[in-house]
C-alpha positions as CSV (number, residue, x, y, z in Angstrom):
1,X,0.0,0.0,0.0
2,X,1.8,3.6,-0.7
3,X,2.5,6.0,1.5
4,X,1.2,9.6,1.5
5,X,3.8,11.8,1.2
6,X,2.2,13.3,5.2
7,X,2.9,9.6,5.9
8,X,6.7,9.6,5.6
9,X,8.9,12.5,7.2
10,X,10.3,15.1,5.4
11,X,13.6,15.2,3.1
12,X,14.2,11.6,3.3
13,X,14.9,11.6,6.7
14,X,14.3,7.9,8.6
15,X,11.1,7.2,10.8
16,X,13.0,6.6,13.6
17,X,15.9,8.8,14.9
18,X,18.3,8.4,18.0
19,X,20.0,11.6,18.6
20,X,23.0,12.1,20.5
21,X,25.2,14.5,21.7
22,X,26.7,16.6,24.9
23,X,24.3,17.5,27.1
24,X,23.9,21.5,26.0
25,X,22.1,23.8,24.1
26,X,22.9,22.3,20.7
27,X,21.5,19.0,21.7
28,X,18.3,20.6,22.8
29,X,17.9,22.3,19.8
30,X,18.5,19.2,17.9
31,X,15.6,17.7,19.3
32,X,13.3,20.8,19.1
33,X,14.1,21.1,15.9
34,X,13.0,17.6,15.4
35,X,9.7,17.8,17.7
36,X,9.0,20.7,14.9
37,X,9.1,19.1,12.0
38,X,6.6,16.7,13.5
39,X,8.2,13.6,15.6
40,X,7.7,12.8,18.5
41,X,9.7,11.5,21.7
42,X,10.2,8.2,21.5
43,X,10.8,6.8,25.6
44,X,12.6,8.2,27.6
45,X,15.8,9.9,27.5
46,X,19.6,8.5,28.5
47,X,22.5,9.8,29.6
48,X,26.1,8.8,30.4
49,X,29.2,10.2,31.3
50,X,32.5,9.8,28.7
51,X,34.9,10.9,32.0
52,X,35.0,14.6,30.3
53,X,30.7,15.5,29.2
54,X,27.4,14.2,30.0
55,X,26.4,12.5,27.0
56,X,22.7,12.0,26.1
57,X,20.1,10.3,23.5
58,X,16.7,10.7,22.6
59,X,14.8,9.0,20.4
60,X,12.2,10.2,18.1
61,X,9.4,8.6,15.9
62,X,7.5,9.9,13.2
63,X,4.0,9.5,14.0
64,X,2.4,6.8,12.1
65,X,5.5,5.0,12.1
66,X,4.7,3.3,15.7
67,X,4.9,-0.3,14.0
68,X,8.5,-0.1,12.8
69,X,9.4,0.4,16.4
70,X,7.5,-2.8,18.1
């Protein structure tokens, strides 16, 4: 069955995401940036620490795509 195109995100960018990066602004503007093109969080958040940064992840999902994640 095709897709519409509001079915897929935009410029060929994969349904599901992890992003990752130090914990500052950069990273949070990552995932806004994300969360404004229309995914959404995907659980919860992680973080670690390399010895030098805090290091975190989110995931996102587009929505629709909730059966390519289970």
């Amino acid at each position: 069955m095709p897709q519409h195109v509001a079915d897929i995100p935009p410029d060929g960018l994969p349904a599901y995401r992890l992003l990752t990066g130090p914990d500052d602004s950069a990273f949070c503007k990552r995932v806004s940036e994300a969360l404004a093109l229309g995914y959404r969080l995907y659980g919860s958040p992680a973080a670690t620490f390399n010895g030098e940064w805090v290091i975190v992840a989110q995931a996102v999902l587009w929505p629709g795509s909730d059966h390519a994640a289970g």
